[in-house]
Rosetta silent file (secondary structure, phi, psi, omega in degrees, C-alpha in Angstrom):
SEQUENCE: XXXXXXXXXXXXXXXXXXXXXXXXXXXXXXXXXXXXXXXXXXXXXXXXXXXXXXXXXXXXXXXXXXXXXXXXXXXXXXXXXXXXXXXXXXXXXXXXXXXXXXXXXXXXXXXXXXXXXX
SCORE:     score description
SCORE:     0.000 S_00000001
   1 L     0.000  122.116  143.283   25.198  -28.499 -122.411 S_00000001
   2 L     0.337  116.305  170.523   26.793  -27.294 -119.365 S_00000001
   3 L  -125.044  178.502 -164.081   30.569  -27.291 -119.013 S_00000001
   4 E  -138.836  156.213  158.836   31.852  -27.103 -115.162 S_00000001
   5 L   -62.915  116.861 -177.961   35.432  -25.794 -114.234 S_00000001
   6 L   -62.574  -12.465  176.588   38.193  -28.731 -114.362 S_00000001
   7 L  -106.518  -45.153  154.908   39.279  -27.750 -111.152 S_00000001
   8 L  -106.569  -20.058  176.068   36.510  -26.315 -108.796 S_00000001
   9 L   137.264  -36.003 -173.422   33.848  -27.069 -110.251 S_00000001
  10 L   -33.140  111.346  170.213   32.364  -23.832 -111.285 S_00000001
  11 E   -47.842  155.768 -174.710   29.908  -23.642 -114.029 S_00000001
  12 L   -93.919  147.007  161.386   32.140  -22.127 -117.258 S_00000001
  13 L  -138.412  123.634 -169.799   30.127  -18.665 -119.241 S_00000001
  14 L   146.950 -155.383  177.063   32.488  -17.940 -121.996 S_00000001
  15 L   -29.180 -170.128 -164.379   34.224  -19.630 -124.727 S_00000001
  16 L  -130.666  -51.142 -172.674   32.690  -23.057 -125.973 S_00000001
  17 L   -78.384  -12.581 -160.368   36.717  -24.659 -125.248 S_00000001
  18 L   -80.754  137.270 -169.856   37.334  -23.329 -122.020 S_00000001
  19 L   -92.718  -21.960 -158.137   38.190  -25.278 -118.875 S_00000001
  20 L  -128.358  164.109  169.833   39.076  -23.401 -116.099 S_00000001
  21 L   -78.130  -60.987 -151.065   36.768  -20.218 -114.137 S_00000001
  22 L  -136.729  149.671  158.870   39.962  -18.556 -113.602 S_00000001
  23 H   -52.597  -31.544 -176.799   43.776  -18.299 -113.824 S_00000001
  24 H   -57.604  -45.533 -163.181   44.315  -19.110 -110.025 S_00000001
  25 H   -88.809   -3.927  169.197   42.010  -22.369 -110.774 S_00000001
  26 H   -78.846  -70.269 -167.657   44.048  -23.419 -114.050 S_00000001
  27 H   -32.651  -75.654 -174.649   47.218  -23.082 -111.844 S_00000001
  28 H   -56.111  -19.605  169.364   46.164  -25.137 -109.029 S_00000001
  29 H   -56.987  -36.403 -141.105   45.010  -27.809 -111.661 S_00000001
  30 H  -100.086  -46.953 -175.053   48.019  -28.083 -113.274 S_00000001
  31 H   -69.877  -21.164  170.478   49.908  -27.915 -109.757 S_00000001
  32 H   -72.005  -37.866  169.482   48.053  -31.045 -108.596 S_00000001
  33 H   -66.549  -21.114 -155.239   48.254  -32.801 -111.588 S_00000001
  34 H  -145.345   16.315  174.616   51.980  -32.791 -111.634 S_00000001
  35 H   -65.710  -57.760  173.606   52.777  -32.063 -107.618 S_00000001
  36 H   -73.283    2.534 -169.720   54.376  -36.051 -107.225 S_00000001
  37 H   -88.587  -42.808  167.443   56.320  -35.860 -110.560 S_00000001
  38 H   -35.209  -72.370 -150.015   57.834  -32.212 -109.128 S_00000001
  39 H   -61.659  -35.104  160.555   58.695  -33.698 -105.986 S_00000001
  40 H   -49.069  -38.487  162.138   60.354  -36.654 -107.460 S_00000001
  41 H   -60.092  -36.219 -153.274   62.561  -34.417 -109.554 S_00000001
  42 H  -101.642  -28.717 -156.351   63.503  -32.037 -106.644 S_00000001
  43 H   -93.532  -24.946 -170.005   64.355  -34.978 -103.959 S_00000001
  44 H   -76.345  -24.996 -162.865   66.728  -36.519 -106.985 S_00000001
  45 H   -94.684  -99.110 -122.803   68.407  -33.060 -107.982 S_00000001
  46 H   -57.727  -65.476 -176.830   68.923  -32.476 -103.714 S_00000001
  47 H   -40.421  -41.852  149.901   70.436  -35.985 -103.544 S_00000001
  48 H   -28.939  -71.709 -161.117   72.289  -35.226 -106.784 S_00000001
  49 H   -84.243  -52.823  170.752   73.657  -31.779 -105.345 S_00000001
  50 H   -75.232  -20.225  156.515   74.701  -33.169 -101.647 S_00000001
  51 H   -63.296  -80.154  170.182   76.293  -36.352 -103.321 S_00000001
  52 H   -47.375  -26.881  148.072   78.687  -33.947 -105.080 S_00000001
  53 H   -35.254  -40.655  162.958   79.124  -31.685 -102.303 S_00000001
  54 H   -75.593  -21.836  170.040   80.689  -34.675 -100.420 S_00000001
  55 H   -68.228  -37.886  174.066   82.545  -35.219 -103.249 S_00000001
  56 H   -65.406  -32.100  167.112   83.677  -32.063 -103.684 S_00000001
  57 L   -73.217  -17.153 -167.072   84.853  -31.767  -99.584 S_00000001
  58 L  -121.880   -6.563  157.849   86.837  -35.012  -99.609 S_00000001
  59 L  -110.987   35.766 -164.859   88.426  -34.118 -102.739 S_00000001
  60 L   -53.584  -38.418  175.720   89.859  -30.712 -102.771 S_00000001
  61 L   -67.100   -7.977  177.171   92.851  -31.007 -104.582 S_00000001
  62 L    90.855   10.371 -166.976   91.277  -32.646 -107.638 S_00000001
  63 L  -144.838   83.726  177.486   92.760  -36.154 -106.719 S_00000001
  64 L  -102.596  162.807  154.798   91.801  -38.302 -103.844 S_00000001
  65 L  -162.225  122.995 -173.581   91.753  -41.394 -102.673 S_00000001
  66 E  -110.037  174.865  150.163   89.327  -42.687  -99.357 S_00000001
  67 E   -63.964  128.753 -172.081   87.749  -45.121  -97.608 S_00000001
  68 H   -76.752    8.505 -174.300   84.103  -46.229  -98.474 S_00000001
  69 H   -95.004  -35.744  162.325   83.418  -45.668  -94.711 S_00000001
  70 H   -63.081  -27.394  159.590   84.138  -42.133  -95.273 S_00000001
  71 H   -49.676  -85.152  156.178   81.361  -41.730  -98.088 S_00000001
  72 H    -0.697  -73.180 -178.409   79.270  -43.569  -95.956 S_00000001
  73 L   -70.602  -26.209 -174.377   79.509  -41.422  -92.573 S_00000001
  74 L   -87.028  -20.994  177.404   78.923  -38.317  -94.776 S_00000001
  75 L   105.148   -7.141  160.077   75.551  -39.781  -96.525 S_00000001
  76 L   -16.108  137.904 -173.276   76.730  -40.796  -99.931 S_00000001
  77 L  -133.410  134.506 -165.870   73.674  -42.164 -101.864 S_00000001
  78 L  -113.420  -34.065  150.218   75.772  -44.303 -104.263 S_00000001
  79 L    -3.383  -84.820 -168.313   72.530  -44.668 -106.356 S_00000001
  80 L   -90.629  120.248 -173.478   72.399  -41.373 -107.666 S_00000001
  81 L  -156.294  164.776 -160.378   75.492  -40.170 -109.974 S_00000001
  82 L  -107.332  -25.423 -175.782   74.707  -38.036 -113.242 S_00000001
  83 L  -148.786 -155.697 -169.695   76.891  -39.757 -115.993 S_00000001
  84 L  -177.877  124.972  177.255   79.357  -42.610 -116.097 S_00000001
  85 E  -129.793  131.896  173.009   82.895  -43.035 -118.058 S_00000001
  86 E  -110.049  120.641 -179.395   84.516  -46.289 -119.022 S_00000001
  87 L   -61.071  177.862  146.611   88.156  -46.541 -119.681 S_00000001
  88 L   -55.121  -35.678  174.457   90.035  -48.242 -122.368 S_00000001
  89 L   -94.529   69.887 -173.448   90.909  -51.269 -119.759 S_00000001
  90 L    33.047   15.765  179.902   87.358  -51.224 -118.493 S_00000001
  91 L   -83.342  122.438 -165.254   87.206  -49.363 -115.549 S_00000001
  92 E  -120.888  122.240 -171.612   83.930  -47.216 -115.109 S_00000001
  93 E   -85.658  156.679  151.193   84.241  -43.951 -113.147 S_00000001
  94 E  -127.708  145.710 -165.859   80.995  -42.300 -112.043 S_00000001
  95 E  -126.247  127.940  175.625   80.390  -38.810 -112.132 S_00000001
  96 E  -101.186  111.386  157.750   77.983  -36.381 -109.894 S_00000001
  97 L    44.963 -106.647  179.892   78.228  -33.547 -112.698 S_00000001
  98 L  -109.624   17.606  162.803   82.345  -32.656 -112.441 S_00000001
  99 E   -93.618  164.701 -172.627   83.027  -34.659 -109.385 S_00000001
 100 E  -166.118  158.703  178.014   83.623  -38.603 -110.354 S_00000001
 101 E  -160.821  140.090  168.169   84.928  -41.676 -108.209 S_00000001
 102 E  -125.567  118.972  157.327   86.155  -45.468 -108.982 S_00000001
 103 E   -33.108  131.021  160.910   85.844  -48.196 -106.917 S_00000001
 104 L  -119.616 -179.244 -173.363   88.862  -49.832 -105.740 S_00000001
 105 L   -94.611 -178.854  178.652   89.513  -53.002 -104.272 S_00000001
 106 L    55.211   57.705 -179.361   89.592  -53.316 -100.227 S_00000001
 107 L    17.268   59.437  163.863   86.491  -50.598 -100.238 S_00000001
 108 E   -86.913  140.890  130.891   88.940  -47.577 -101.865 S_00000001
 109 E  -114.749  124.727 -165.898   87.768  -45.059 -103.893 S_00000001
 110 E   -98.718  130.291 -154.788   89.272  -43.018 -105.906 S_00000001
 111 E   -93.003  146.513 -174.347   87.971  -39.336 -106.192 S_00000001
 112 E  -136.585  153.960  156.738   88.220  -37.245 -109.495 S_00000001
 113 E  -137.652  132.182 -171.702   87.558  -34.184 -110.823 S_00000001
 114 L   -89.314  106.118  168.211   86.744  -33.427 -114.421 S_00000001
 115 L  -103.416   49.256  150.949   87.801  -30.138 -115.201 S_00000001
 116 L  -103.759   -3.178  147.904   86.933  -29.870 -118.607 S_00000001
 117 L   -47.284  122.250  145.937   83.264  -29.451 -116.830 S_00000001
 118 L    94.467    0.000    0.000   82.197  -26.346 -116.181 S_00000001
């Protein structure tokens, strides 16, 4: 019985397990198979990485406190944040890696930085 290349096509002459003609045609298999899961990963870590970057600009001093209009105008994706901490009176900060902000009332936020990150 015949075995064909999982990727082009190619009859296989070799081994009895082998799948691929070539390394180049293992590669692109593998990159095809798993090309939207990459891409999914890459657009979350850039959203991930420019969400703290605004955080990091509007907070220099390690303490802030803004407007949610200022998030906003800068592209905050409010989505994406990497962990979450809840006080003792219930108040839950979110944190983009060691930047971190809590909702206030009258659309405040307050900006944080953990520096035990890092």
């Amino acid at each position: 019985m015949e075995k064909h290349c999982l990727s082009c096509g190619e009859v296989l002459i070799g081994r009895a397990d082998k799948k691929f003609c070539n390394d180049s045609c293992r590669n692109n298999y593998h990159h095809q198979r798993n090309h939207n899961q990459i891409n999914l990963i890459r657009n979350i870590n850039n959203v991930l990485k420019k969400n703290r970057a605004i955080l990091k600009e509007l907070n220099p001093d390690g303490k802030a406190k803004i407007r949610k209009q200022q998030l906003d105008r800068q592209g905050f994706n409010f989505k994406y944040y990497t962990t979450t901490y809840v006080t003792k009176d219930k108040r839950v900060y979110y944190f983009v890696y060691d930047q971190g902000y809590l909702p206030l009332e009258n659309d405040f936020y307050a900006l944080v930085e953990n520096s035990e990150i890092g």
